[in-house]
N, C-alpha and C positions, 0 to 999 in steps of 0.2 A: 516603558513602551517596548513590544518584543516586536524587532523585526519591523520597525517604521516602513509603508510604502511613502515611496521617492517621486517627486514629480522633478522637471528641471523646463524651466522657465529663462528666455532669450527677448529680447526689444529690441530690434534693431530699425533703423532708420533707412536702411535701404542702397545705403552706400560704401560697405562692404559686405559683396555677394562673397569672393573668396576665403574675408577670414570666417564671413557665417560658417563656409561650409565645412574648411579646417576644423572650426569648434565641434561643430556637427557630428562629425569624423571622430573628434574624441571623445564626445558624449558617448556614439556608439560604438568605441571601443573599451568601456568600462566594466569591469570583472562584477558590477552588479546592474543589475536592467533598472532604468528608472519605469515606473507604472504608466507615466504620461509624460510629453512632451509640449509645450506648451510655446511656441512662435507669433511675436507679436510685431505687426509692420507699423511703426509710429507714425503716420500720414506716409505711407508707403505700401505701394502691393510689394504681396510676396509670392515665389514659386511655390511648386507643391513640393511640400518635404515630406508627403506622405510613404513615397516612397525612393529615399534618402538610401542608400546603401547600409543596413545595417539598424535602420529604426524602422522599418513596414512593418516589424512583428511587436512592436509593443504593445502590450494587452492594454493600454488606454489610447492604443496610437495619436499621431502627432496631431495637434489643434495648430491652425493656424488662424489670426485675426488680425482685419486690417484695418486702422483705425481712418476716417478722413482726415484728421489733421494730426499733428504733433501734439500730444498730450504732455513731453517731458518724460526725462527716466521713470520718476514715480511715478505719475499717470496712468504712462507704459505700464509697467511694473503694473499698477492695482487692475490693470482691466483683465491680466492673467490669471492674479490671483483669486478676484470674485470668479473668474469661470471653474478655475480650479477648486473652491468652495463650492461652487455651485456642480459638480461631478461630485463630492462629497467621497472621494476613495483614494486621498493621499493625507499623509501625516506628516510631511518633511518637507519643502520646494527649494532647491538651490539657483539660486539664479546667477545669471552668466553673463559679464559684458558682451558684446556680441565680435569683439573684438580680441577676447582673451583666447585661452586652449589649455586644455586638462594634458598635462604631459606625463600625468601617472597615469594608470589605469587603476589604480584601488582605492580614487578619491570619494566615490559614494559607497564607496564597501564600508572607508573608514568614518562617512557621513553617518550612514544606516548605524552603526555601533556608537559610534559619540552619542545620539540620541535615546538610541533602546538603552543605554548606561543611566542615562538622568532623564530623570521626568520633568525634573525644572527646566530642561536646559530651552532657550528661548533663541539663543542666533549664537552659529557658529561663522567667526570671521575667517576666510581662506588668507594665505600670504599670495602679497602680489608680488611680482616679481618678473625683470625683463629676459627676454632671448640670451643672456650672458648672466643669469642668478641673481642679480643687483635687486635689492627691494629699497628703493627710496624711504626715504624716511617720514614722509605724509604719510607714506604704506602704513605704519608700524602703530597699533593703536593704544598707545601710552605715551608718557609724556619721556620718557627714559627708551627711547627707542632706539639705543644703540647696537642693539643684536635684534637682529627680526626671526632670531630662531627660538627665543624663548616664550613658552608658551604661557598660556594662563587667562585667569578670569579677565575681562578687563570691561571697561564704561563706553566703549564703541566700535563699530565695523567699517569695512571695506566694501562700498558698493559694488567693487568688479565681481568679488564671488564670494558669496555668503551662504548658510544654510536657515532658516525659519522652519518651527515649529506652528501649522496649523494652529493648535490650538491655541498657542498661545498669538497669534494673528486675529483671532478671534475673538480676544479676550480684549487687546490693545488697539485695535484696527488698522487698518493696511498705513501705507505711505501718503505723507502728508502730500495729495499730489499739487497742491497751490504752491506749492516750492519752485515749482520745475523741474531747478538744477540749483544743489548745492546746498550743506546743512540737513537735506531729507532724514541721512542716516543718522546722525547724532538728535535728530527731534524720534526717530523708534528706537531708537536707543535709550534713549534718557525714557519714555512711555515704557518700554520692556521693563526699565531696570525699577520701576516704579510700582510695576504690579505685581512685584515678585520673583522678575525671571532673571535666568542666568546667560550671558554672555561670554565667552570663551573664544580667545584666539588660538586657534590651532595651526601654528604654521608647516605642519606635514602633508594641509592639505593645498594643493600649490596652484595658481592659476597664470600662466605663462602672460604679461599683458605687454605692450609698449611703451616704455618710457615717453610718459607726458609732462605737459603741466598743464592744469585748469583754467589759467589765464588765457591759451589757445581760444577759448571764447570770447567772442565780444563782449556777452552781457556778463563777463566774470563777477566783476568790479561791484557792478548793481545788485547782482542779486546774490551777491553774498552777504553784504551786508543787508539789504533786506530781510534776509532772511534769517542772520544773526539776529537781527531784532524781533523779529516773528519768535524763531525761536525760544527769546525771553520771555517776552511777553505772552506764548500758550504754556511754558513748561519750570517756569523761574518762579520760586517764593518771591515775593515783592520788592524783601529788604536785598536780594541780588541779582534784582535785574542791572543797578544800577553799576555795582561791582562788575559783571560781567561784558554787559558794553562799555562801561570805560575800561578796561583791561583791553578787550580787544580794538577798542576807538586807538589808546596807544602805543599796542602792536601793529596796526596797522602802517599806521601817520611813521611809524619806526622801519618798518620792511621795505611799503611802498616807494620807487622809484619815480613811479612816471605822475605826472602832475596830472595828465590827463585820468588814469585810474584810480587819482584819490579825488579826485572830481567826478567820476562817477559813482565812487564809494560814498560820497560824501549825499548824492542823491540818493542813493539805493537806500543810504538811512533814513532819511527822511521821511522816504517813501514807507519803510517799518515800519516809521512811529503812526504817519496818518493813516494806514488801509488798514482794512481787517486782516486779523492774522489767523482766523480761525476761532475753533471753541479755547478757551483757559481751561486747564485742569494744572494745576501748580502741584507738582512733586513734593512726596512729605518729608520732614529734614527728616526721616530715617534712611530717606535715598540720599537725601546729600553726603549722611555721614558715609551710607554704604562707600557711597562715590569717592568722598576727599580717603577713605581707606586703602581703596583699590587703587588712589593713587594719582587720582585724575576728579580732584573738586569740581562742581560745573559753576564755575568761574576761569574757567583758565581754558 
């Protein structure tokens, strides 16, 4: 791919205007122009960032879309990407917590060239990492994640900031948006790494975020495991579904503290096993083996 055009893609919920526009601010300060701009208000209106300091001139200029309700990150996420599909004049979309900030300026320079280098390549993961350098260790997308500076192939991403290849979006399909929240990235993950495509963490490209933790939310507990089991059950060979939730049935019952969150974990499984989890398409053990090489079985 020579010279991939760039879109870059934001969700935000409406409740920070400031760091929007911080991000904003870095988007357009970056040493390569993205084509289009893509702003989505999740059950939220948005201002006009049409003319934002430093993005009025983009030759796809800024889309904004405002959805009536909360659709969820992925949701979010997929209602940008069909419009961005649907303009049909980008090849790459990185997308951007709405809370993070590009603190390089030559992180789509080094987007645009990671991809025109490989045609396989299918999602570039960014390093997350707080106002003080620190990248947590959920950050680090291997199971050996004791240096977040080493680079390499790896079996999943980081939703704060990542890169996608159109086509290969089109090949695999957008985000599982019945998820909400939580597992979205390891079910396109596990579909990329199935059809062929390559993932790559690059942590030179850096996304400034807040140190969190995902439990912050109420429904943590629920729909994680919900969706652990969803996950099985659309993307697991049969003989490791079973491997797989009990692995994580006793890491959890192992980590968990609160009684009340293995009590909602305990429903959120439940809830897995009885609702529809979507279409099955079970991954072929040539992905498994890919997987337990890179380092990271999809059991564990």
């Amino acid at each position: 791919m020579s010279e991939p055009r760039i879109a870059v893609s934001i969700v935000t919920m409406g409740d920070r205007p400031q760091q929007v526009e911080a991000l904003l601010a870095s988007v357009a300060g970056q040493d390569v122009r993205p084509a289009r701009l893509v702003v989505v208000g999740n059950g939220s209106p948005l201002p006009d960032f049409g003319a934002f300091p430093g993005l009025s001139d983009l030759s796809g200029g800024v889309t904004t879309i405002e959805l009536p309700e909360n659709l969820g990150c992925p949701g979010g996420r997929n209602v940008a990407l069909a419009k961005l599909a649907e303009f049909g004049d980008v090849d790459v979309v990185i997308e951007l917590d709405d809370d993070g900030l590009l603190v390089d300026d030559g992180v789509f320079r080094k987007v645009r060239e990671l991809f025109a280098a490989d045609p396989r390549l299918g999602i570039v993961g960014f390093r997350i990492a707080d106002e003080h350098g620190e990248t947590q260790r959920r950050h680090v997308p291997r199971l050996r994640a004791t240096d977040p500076m080493r680079r390499g192939p790896v079996t999943a991403f980081l939703g704060g900031g990542h890169a996608f290849s159109m086509e290969m979006l089109a090949q695999t399909g957008p985000w599982p948006a019945e998820f909400f929240f939580t597992h979205e990235e390891t079910d396109l993950s596990w579909r990329a790494l199935d059809a062929g495509w390559k993932i790559l963490y690059e942590p030179d490209l850096l996304l400034q975020h807040p140190k969190t933790s995902p439990a912050r939310h109420s429904v943590y507990y629920r729909m994680t495991a919900r969706n652990r089991v969803w996950l099985a059950r659309r993307n697991l060979p049969l003989p490791l579904v079973p491997a797989y939730l009990g692995t994580w049935t006793l890491l959890t019952v192992a980590r968990t503290r609160s009684a009340t969150g293995l009590r909602a974990w305990a429903g959120g499984f439940a809830e897995g096993i009885r609702t529809p989890c979507g279409r099955r398409q079970p991954m072929r053990w040539r992905t498994v083996w890919q997987m337990t090489k890179l380092g990271r079985p999809p059991v564990i």
